[in-house]
C-alpha positions as CSV (number, residue, x, y, z in Angstrom):
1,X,-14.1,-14.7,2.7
2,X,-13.5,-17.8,0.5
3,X,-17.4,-19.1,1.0
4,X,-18.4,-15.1,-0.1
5,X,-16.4,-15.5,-3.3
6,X,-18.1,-18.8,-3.5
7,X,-21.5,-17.0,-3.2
8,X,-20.9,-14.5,-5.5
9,X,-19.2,-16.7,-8.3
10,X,-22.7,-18.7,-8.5
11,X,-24.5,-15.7,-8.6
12,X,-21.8,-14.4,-11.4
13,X,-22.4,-17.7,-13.4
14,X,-26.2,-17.6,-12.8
15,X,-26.5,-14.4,-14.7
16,X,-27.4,-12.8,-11.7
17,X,-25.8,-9.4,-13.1
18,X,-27.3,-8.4,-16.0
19,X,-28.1,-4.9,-14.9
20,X,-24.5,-4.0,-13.9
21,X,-22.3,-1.3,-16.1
22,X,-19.8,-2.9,-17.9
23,X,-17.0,-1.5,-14.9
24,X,-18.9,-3.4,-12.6
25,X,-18.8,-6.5,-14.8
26,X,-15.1,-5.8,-15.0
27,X,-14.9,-5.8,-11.2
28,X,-16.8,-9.4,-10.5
29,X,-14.7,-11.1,-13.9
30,X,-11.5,-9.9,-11.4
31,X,-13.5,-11.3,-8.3
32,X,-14.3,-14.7,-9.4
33,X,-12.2,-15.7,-12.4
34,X,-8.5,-16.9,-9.8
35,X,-9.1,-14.4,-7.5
36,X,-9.6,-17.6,-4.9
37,X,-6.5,-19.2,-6.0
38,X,-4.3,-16.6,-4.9
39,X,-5.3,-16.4,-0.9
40,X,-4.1,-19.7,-0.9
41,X,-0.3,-19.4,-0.4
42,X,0.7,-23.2,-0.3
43,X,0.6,-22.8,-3.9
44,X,4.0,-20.7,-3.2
45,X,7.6,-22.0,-3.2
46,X,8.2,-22.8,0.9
47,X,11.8,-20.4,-0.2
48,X,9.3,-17.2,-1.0
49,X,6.9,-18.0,1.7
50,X,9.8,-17.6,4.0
51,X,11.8,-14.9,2.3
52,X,8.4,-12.9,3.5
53,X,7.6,-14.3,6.7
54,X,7.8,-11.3,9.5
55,X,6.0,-14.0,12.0
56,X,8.1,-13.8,14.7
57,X,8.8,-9.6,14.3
58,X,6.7,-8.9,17.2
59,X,7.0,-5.9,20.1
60,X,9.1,-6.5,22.6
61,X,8.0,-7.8,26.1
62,X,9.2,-4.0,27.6
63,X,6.8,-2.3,24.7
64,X,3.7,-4.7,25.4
65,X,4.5,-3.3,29.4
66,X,4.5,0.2,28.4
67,X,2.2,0.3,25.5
68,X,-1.6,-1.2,25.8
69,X,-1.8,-1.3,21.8
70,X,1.4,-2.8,21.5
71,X,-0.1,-6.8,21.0
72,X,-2.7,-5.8,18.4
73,X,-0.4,-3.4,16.2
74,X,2.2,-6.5,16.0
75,X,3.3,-6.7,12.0
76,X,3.3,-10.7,12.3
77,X,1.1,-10.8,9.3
78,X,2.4,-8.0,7.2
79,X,4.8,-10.2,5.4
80,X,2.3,-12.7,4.0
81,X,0.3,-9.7,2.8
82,X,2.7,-8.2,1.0
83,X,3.2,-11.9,-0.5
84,X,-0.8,-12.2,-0.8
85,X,-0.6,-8.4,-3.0
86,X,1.6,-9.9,-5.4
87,X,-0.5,-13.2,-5.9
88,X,-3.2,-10.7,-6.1
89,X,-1.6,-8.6,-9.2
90,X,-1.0,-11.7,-10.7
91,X,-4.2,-13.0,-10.8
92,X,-5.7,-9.6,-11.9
93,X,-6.3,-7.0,-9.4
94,X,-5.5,-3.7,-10.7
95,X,-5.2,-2.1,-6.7
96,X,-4.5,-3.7,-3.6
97,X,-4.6,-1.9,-0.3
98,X,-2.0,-3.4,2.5
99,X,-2.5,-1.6,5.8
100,X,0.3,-2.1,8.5
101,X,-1.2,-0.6,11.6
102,X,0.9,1.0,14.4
103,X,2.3,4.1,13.2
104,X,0.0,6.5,15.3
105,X,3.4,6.7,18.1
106,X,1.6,9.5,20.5
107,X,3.5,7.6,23.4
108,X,2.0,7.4,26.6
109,X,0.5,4.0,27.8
110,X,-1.9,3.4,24.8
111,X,0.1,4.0,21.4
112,X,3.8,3.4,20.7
113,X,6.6,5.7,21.6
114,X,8.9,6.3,18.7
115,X,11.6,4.1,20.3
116,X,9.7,1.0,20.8
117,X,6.9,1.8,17.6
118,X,10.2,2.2,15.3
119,X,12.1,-0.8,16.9
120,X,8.8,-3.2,16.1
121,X,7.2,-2.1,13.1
122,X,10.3,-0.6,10.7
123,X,12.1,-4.4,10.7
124,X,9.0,-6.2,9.1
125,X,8.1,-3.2,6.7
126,X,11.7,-3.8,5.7
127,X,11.5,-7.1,5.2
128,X,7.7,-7.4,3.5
129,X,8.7,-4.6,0.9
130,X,12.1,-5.7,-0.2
131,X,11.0,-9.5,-0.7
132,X,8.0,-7.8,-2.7
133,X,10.6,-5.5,-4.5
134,X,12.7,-8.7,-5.4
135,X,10.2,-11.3,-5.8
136,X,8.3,-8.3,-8.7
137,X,11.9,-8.1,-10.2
138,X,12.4,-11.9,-10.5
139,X,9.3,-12.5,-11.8
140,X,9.4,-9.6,-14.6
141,X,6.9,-7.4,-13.2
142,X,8.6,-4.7,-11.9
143,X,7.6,-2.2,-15.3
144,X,3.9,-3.8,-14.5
145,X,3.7,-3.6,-10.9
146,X,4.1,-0.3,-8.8
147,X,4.7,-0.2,-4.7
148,X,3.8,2.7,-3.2
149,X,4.5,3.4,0.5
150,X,2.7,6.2,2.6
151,X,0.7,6.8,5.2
152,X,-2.0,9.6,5.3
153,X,0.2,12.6,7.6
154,X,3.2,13.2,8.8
155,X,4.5,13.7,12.5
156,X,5.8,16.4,14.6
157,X,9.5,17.3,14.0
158,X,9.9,17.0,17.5
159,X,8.9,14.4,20.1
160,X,6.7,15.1,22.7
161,X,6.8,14.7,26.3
162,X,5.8,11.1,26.3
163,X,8.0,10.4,23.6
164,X,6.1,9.9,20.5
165,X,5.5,12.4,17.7
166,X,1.6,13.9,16.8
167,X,-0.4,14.6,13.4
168,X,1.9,17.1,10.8
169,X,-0.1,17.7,7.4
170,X,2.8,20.0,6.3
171,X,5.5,17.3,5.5
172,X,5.4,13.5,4.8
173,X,7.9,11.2,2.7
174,X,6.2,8.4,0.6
175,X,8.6,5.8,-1.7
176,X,7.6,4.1,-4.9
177,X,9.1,1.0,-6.5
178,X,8.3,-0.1,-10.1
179,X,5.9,0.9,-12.4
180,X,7.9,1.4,-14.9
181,X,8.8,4.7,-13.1
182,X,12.1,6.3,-13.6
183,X,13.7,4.8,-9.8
184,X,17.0,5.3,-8.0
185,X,16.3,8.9,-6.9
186,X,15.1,11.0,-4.2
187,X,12.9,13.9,-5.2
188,X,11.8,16.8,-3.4
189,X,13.5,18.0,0.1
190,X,12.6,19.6,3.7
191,X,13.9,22.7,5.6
192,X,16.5,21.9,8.0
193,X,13.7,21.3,11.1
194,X,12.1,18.6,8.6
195,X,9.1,20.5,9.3
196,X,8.2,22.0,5.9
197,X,9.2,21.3,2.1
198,X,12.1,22.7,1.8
199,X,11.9,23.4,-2.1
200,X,8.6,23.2,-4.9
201,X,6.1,21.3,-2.9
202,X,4.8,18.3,-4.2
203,X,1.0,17.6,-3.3
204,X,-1.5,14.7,-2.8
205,X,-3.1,15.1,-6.0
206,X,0.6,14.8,-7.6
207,X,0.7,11.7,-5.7
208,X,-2.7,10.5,-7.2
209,X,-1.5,11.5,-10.4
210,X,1.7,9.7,-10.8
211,X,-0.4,6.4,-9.7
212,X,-3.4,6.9,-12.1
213,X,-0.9,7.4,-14.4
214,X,0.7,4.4,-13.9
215,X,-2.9,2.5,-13.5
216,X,-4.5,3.9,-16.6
217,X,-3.4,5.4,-20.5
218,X,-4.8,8.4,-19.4
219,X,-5.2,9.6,-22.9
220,X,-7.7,6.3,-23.7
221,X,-9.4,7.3,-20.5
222,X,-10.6,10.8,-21.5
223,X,-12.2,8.8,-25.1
224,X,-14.4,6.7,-22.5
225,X,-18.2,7.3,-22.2
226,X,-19.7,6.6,-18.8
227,X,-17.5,7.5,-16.4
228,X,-18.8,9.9,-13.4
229,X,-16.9,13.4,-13.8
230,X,-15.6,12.8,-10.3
231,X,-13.7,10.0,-11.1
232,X,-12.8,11.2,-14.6
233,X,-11.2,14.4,-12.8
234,X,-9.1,11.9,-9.9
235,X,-7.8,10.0,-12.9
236,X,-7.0,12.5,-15.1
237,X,-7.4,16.1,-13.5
238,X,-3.3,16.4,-11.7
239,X,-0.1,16.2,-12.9
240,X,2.4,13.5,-11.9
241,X,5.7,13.8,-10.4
242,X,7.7,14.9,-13.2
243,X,10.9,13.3,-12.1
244,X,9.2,9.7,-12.0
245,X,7.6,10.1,-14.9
């Protein structure tokens, strides 16, 4: 990845891109101007390297018996991502995707059962977010900086007979931290069965909005010129979540 940047940062200073739009430009400034410098994490204080480290949060030797997946959806890495994210922001990045794999607990002998999937994966996401959360804080970033934590679905309010829980589109809890986003609060609610909302719905484009909103003064975004409509109606076409906002 490092030799790629490498690549692209001669091509950057060779005037290679002359014929990309000025968002394009934007993208390879952010790409080769300290991008580098922040995958390299013995630049960090040994204290915050470890504060992070989920290393040795691994599935047990009873969930790699039971579950084939279990070795490859291990969170070992998540916490120096989440540390990597941050280094990331700072240096520039205005998104940074950090997927922690494992989540998909059907059961059976393949994916996790909720018992062994919850046991291995829910320690490290503890761990990686709330050394992010702090480490934003500390640093003065936290109004700059949002966290958001989702997957794409719910599960099943119940468990089924291998003891994992399938795809559910009708409910699914999400958390943001920072962003200058009114925190401290729990918004929305489920029926008794968690199986539905149990009060106004709040949808995926609510979601989007409240982190375009964050991303973007939405109001100097609608002035731009040459921005496809598709993208112009993501960024600016919902409403956020009133109570965050």
């Amino acid at each position: 990845m490092l030799k790629g940047l490498d690549v692209l940062r001669r091509a950057y200073d060779g005037g290679g891109l002359e014929t990309a739009s000025r968002f394009q430009q934007q993208a390879f400034e952010v790409l080769v101007r300290g991008v580098a410098g922040a995958f390299d994490l013995s630049q960090e204080d040994p204290a915050t390297v470890a504060r992070y480290d989920t290393s040795q949060m691994g599935p047990t030797s009873g969930a790699k018996q039971r579950n084939s997946y279990a070795r490859q959806f291990s969170p070992v890495a998540l916490g120096k991502q989440m540390l990597l994210a941050r280094r990331l922001c700072e240096a520039g990045c205005g998104f940074v995707t950090v997927t922690s794999p494992g989540w998909d607990m059907h059961g059976g002998g393949k994916e996790f059962t909720m018992a062994d999937g919850l046991a291995t994966l829910t320690p490290a996401v503890d761990r990686a977010a709330s050394a992010f959360i702090e480490d934003v804080h500390d640093r003065g970033l936290s109004d700059n900086i949002l966290l958001v934590i989702t997957g794409e679905f719910g599960r099943t309010p119940r468990l089924n007979k291998n003891g994992g829980r399938d795809h559910w589109g009708n409910l699914c809890t999400l958390a943001f931290a920072g962003g200058g986003l009114q925190m401290g609060q729990v918004v929305g609610r489920s029926d008794r069965t968690g199986s539905q909302p149990g009060g106004d719905p709040i949808s995926s484009p609510n979601v989007l909005a409240t982190i375009m909103h964050t991303l973007f003064d939405i109001g100097q975004v609608r002035l731009l010129t040459g921005i496809p409509k598709e993208v112009e109606r993501v960024i600016s076409g919902s409403q956020p979540i009133r109570e965050l906002v």
